[in-house]
N, C-alpha and C positions, 0 to 999 in steps of 0.2 A: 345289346352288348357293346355297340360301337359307341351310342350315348354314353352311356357307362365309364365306360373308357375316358371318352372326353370330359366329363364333368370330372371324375377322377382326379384325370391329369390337368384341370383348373383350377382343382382345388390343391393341387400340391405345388403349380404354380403362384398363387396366391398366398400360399403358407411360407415358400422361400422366398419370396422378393420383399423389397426392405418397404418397410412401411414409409410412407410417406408423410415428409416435414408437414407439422402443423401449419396452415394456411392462416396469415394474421388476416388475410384478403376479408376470409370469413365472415371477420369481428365486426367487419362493415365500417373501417375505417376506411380502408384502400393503403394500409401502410405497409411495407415501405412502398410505395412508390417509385424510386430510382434509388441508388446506388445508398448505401448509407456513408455518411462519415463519422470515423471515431478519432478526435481528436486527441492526441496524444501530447502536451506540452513539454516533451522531452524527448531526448536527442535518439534516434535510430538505433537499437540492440542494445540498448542499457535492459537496467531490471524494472524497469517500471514498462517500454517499449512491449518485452518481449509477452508479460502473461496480455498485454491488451492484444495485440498480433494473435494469441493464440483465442481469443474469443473470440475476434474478429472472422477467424477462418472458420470456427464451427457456426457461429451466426450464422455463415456466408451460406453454410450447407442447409441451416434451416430454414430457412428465408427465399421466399421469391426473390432479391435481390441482395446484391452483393454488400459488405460491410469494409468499406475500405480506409485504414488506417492512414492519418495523415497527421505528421509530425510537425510541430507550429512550436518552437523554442524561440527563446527570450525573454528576459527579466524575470528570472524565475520560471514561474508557470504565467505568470499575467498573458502574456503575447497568445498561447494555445486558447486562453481561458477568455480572454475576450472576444475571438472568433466565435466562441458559442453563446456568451454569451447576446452577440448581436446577430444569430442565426436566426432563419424563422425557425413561429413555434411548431413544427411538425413534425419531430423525430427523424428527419434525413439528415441533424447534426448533433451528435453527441459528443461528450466529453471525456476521458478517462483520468480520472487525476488520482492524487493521493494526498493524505495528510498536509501538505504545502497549502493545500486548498483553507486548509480551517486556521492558519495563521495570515491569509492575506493581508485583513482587514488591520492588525494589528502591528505588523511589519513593513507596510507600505504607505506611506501621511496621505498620495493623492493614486485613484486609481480610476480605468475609463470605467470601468462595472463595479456592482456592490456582490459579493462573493458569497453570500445571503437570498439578496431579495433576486436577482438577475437570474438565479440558478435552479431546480429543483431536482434534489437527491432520488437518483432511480433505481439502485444498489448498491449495496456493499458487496463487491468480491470476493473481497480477504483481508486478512492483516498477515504482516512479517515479525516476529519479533527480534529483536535485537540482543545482543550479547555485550557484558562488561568485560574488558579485554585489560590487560596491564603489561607491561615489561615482565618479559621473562628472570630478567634478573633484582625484581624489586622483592626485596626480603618480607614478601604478604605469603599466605597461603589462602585467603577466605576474602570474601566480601567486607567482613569486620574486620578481620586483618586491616586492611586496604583503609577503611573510615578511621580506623585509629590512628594510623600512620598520618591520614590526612590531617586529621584533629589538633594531632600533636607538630603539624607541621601548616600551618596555614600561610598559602599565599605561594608553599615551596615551588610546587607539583605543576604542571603543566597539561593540558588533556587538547585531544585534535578531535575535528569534527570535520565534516564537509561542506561549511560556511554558515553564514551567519543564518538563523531560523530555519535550517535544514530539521528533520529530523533526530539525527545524531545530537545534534545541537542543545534541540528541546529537552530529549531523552536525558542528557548528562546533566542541564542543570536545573531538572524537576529530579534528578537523584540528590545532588549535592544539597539542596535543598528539603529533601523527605529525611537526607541522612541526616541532616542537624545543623545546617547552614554553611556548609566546607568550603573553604577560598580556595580555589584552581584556577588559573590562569588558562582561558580559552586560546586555542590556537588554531583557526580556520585554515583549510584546505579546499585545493581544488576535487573534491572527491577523496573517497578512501583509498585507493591502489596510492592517490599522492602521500595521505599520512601514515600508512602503514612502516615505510623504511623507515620515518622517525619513531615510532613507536620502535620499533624492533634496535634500533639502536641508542635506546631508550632518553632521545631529544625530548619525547613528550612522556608521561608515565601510563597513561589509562587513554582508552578511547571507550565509546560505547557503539558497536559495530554490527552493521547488517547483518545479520545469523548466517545468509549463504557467502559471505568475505569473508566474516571472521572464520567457518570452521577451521576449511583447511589448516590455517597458522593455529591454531587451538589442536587438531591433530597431529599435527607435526610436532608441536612441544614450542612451538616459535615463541607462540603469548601464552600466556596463562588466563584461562577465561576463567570467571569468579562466577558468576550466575548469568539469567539469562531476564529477558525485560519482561517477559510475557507472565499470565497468571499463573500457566501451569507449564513445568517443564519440558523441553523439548526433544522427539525421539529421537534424532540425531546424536543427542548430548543426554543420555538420561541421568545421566550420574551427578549433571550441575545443575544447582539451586538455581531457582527462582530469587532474585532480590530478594521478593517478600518473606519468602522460608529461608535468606541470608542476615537478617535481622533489617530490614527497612519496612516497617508495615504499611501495607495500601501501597509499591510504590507499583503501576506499571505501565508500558507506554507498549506501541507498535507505530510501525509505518501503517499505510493500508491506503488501499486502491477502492476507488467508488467511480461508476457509472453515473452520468448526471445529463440532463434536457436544461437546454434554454426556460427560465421559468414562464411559465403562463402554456406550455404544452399543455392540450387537451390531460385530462386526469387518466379517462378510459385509457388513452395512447400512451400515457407512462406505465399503467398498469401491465399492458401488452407487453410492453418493452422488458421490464423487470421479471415477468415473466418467461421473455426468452432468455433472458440475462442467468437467470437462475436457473435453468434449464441446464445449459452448456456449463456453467459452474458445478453443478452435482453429476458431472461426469464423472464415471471413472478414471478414463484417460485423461483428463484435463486435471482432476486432483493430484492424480501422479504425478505429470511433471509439473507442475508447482509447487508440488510439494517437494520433489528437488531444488526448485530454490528458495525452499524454509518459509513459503507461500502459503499459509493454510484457507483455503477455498472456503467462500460464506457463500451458501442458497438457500436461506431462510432468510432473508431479508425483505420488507415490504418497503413500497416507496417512505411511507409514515418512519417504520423503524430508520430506513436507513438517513432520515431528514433527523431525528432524536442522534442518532450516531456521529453524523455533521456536528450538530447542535451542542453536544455532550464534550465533543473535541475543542470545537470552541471556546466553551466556556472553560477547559481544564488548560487549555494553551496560552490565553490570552493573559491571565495574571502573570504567568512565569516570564513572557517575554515582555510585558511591563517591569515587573520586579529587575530582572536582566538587561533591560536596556535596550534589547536584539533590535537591530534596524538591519533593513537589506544591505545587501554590497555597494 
């Protein structure tokens, strides 16, 4: 009976205690071996900082070793992006970048790495989409509204971004361009908290805005949001069109975040990684608050897909900021 008892109460101990992080040890690499770094090329509590911060901390729980977030700003991303890329190949340096990544090569004449061949893609995270935003007091009600006005007004209209081959950047003039080749006059910012008061006091007419910036003013009645950048409409906003279903066919953009190794990392050891990567991205609590900030979470991604996804942004970026002229700051 006292056996009994104990094996019992072994097995009800064993039923309530938390199972334990998969061991990469296992895999017969020995990875990580010491501390991880996730390279972050932007500046501490922004929106690109904050969703890496929050992988870094569930990594941290899965992993025999810690994943420590370390912020490397300047010229851009280059200054974070060259640190890994002259890491060794062994997975104790990774990168977290976004979209900036796939316009490097074609925004900058001389650089210390090739943005390409020096790198190899280890997940896709997420993308953000963005939203078309105008002056509240610009006499549009619609998307097409807004293109006719411009149509009939070429060269008038003025639009803000957050500098030169930002995103915002790209986003507005692969629209003005999908819409039927619209002359607006760019107007770079130090960030969007800087171009918003001129937006609102209608200096500039349209922006095309981070989805978690713009709502608020889009709730509040401040701008008037016309559609939204992504394929499909966003739950925050159900009500607002998609570009595409605003009459632009094929048009659509995101930001987005990718995980990435120094290139020549063993293959087995990106695959490990990708696989913790996506792990802590198909969380529940991690999709949640990302998805507060209009983040939507990818963990279906393979190292292959997410190298096609690099690949695919490149080649869809690269004309526009030829056509455009975009050089760095």
């Amino acid at each position: 009976m006292i056996q009994r008892r104990h094996l019992m109460a072994g097995a009800a101990g064993l039923a309530t205690a938390p199972l334990a992080a998969p061991s990469v040890h296992a895999q017969g690499t020995g990875w990580p071996s010491a501390p991880v770094r996730l390279v972050v090329p932007f500046a501490a509590g922004g929106p690109t900082d904050i969703p890496a911060r929050l992988l870094a901390d569930e990594l941290s729980k899965m992993l025999p070793q810690r994943v420590i977030v370390e912020n490397r700003t300047g010229a851009g991303v280059v200054v974070g992006s060259d640190v890994v890329a002259k890491a060794p190949k062994d997975g104790q340096t990774l990168l977290y970048t976004t979209i900036a990544h796939s316009t490097l090569r074609s925004i900058f004449p001389k650089l210390p790495f090739d943005p390409v061949a020096d790198f190899t893609p280890v997940a896709l995270t997420g993308v953000i989409p963005m939203i078309v935003v105008v002056n509240k007091d610009l006499s549009v009600n619609n998307l097409q509204d807004f293109v006719n006005l411009l149509k009939a007004n070429p060269g008038k209209y003025d639009y803000g971004s957050t500098g030169n081959g930002a995103a915002l950047h790209l986003a507005s003039e692969l629209f003005l361009r999908q819409a039927g080749g619209l002359r607006v006059n760019h107007v770079p910012y130090r960030g969007e908290a800087a171009a918003m008061p001129d937006l609102l006091n209608g200096t500039i007419a349209m922006m095309i805005s981070i989805a978690n910036f713009a709502l608020p003013f889009v709730s509040r009645g401040e701008v008037k949001g016309l559609a939204v950048t992504s394929a499909q409409r966003i739950p925050q906003l159900p009500d607002l069109p998609t570009v595409q279903e605003a009459g632009v066919p094929g048009y659509e953009a995101y930001t987005w975040h990718m995980v990435m190794a120094p290139s020549g990392t063993p293959e087995p050891l990106v695959t490990q990684i990708n696989e913790v990567v996506n792990k802590v991205m198909a969380m529940e609590s991690v999709k949640q608050r990302l998805s507060d900030l209009t983040l939507t979470t990818r963990s279906d991604t393979t190292p292959a897909t997410a190298k096609k996804w690099l690949d695919d942004e490149i080649a869809k970026w690269e004309p526009i900021i030829k056509a455009a002229g975009i050089k760095a700051d």
